[in-house]
C-alpha positions as CSV (number, residue, x, y, z in Angstrom):
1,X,20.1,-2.2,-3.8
2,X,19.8,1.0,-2.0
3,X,23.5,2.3,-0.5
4,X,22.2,5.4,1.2
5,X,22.6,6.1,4.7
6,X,20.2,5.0,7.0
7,X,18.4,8.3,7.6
8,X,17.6,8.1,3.8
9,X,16.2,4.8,4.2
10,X,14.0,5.7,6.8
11,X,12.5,8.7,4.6
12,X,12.5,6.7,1.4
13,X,10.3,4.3,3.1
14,X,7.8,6.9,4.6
15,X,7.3,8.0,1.5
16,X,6.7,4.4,0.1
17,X,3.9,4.0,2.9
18,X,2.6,7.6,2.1
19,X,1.9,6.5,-1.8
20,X,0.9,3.0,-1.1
21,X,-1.6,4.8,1.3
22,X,-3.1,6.6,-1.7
23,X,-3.1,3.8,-3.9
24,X,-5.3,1.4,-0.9
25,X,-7.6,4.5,-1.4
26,X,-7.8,4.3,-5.0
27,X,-8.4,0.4,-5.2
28,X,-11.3,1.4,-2.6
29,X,-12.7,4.1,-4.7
30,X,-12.8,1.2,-7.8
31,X,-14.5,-1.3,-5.5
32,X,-16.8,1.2,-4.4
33,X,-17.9,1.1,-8.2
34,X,-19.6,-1.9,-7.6
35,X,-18.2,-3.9,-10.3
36,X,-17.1,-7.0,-8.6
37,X,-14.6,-7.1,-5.5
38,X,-10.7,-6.7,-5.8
39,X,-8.7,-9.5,-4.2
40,X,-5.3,-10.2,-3.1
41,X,-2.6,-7.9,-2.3
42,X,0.4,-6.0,-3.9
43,X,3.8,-5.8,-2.6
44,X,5.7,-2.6,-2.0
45,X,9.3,-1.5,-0.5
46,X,8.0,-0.2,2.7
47,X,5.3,-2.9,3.2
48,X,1.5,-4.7,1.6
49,X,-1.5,-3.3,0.1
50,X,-3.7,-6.0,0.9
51,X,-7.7,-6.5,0.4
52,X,-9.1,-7.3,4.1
53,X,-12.1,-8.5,4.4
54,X,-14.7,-6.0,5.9
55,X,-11.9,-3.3,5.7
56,X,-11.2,-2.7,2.1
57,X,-7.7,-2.2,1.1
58,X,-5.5,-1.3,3.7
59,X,-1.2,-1.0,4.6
60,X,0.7,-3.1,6.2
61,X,4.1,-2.8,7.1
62,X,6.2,-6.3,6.2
């Protein structure tokens, strides 16, 4: 459980959004291959990675 203050929080969880952001774009990138289609999402601290239809793989917050 994270006991920092809540500044810390804020910034920890930008950066969560900042790497699940790159990730999204990596999971596109394998799509793009053309191998078959990813599907579902993946759960992270400041949010979802999730496969939407038409979109690719984009970042939600919860």
């Amino acid at each position: 459980m994270f006991t920092g203050t809540p500044q810390e929080l804020r910034e920890r969880e930008d950066q969560a959004r900042q790497l699940a952001a790159q990730a999204a774009n990596l999971l596109n990138q394998i799509d793009a291959l053309g191998l078959g289609r990813s599907a579902g999402q993946l759960h992270t601290p400041g949010g979802m990675i999730r496969n939407q239809p038409g979109q690719g793989w984009t970042v939600t917050d919860r």
